[in-house]
C-alpha positions as CSV (number, residue, x, y, z in Angstrom):
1,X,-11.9,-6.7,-2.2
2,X,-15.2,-7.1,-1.8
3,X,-17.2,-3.9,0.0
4,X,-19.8,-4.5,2.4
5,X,-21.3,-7.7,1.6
6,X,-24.0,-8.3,4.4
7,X,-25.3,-4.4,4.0
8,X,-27.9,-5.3,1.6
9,X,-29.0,-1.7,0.9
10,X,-25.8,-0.9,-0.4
11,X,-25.8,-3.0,-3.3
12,X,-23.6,-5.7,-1.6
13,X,-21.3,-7.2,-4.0
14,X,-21.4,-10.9,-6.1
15,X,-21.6,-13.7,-4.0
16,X,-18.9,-15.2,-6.4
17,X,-16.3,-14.9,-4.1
18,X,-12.7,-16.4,-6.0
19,X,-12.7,-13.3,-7.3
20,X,-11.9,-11.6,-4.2
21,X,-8.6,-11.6,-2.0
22,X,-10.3,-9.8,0.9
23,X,-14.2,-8.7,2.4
24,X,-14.6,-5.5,3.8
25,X,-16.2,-6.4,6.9
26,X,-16.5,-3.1,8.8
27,X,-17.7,0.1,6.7
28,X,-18.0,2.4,8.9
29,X,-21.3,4.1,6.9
30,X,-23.2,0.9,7.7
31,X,-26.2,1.2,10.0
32,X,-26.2,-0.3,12.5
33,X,-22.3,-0.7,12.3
34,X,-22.0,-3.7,14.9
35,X,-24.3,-5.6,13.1
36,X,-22.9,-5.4,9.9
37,X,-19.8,-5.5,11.1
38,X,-20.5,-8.9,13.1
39,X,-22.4,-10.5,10.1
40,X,-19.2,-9.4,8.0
41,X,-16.7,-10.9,9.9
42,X,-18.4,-14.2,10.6
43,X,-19.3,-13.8,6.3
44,X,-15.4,-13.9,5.5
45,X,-14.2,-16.3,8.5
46,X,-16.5,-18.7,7.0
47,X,-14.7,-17.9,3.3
48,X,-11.4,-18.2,5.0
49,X,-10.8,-14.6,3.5
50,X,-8.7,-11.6,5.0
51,X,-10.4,-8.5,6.6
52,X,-10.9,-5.3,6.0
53,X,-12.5,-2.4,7.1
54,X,-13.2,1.2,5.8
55,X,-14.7,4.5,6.1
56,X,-16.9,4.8,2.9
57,X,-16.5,8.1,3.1
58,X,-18.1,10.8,1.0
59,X,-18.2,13.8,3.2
60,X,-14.4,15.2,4.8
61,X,-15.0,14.3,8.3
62,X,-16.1,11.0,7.8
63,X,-12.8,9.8,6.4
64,X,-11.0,7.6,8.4
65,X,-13.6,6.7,11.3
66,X,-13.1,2.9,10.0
67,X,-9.7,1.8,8.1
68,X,-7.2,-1.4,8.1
69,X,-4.0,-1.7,9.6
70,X,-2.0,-3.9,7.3
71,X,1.5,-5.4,8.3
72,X,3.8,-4.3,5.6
73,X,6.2,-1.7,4.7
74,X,4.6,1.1,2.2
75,X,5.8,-1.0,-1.0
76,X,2.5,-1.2,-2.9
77,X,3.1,-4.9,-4.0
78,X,4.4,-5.5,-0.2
79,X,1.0,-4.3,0.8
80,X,-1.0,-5.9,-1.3
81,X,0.5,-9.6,-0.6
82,X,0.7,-8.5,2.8
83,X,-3.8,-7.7,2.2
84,X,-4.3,-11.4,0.6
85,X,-1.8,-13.4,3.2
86,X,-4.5,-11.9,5.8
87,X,-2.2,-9.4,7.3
88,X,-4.7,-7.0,8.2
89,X,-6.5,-5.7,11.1
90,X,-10.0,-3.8,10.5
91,X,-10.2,-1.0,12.7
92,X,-12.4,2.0,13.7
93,X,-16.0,3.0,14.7
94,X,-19.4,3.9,12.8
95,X,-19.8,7.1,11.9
96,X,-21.2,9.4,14.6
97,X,-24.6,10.6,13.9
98,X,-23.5,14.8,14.7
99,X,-21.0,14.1,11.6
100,X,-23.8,12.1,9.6
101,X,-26.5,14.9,10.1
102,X,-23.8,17.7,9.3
103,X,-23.2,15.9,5.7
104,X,-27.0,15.5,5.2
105,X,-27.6,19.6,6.2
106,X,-24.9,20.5,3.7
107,X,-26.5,18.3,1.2
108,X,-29.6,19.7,1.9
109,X,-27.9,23.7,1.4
110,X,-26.4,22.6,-1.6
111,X,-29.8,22.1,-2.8
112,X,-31.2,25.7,-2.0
């Protein structure tokens, strides 16, 4: 999969895209999300590649504010045909900016 290609300041991935079976097109750490998130989908509709989305989570409650709903049962190869047949459906929100300041004051008292 491919992680955030349109979000150039985090190092978006090669352009050389047979080697991927899907593009993350929502990470819900990207600023401004519906941006990136628009440029992203557009990005892998024009590759003809399945969707994906995800929290890029670092920080406890960040996980889960973006994620993909997939259409398989929990077999791991199930799931991942089910990923590069395009049965997947990128979900969620950008993460709110009271949970992005709370990770950055912890970094910052880590520090101390």
């Amino acid at each position: 999969m491919a992680p955030h290609p349109t979000t150039f300041y985090k190092s978006p991935p090669s352009r050389q895209v047979t080697s991927y079976d899907a593009i993350e097109v929502m990470n819900a750490s990207s600023i401004p999300f519906h941006v990136f998130t628009y440029l992203s989908k557009r990005f892998a509709a024009g590759l003809g590649l399945p969707q994906t989305g995800g929290s890029d989570s670092h920080y406890a409650p960040e996980i889960g504010a973006a994620y993909t709903v997939v259409e398989a049962d929990s077999d791991v190869d199930e799931i991942v045909c089910a990923i590069k047949k395009g049965a997947t459906f990128p979900m969620g929100n950008g993460i709110p900016w009271k949970i992005r300041l709370g990770r950055t004051a912890l970094g910052l008292k880590r520090k101390i």
